[in-house]
C-alpha positions in Angstrom: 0.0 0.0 0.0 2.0 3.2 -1.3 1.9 6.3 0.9 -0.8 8.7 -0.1 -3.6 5.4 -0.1 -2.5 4.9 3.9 -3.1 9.1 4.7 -6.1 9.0 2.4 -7.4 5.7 4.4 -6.7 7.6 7.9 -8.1 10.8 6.8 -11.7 8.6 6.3 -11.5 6.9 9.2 -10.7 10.0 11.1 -13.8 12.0 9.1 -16.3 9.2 9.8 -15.5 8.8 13.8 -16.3 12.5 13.5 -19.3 12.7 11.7 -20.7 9.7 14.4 -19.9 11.6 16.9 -22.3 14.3 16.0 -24.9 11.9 14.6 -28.1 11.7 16.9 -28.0 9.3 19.4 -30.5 6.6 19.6 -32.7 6.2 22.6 -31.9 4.0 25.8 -32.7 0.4 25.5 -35.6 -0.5 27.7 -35.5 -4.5 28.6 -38.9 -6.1 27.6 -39.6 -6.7 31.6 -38.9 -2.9 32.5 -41.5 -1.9 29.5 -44.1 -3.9 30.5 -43.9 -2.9 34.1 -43.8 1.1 32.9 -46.8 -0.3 31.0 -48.6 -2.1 33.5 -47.9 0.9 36.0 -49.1 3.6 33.6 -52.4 1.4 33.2 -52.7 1.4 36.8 -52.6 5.3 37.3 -54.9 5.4 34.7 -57.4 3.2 36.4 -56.8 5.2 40.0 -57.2 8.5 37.7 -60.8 7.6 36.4 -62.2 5.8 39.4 -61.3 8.8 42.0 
């Protein structure tokens, strides 16, 4: 591999770890079990909500 492909190859590499950096994150990961207790506790407020 001559010269300029190795500074062109780190000069990508360098650009994309960048450019991920600033790309939006994605949300938390939530288990299956903690999202259908949030669910199961949300259904639950809502059930004390409308019978008070």
């Amino acid at each position: 591999m001559n010269r300029q492909k190795k500074l062109q190859q780190l000069f990508k590499a360098k650009a994309k770890k960048a450019s991920a950096k600033l790309a939006p994150k994605k949300p938390k990961y939530i288990s299956k079990a903690d999202r259908l207790k949030m669910a199961a506790e949300a259904e639950s407020s809502a059930v004390d909500g409308t019978e008070s």
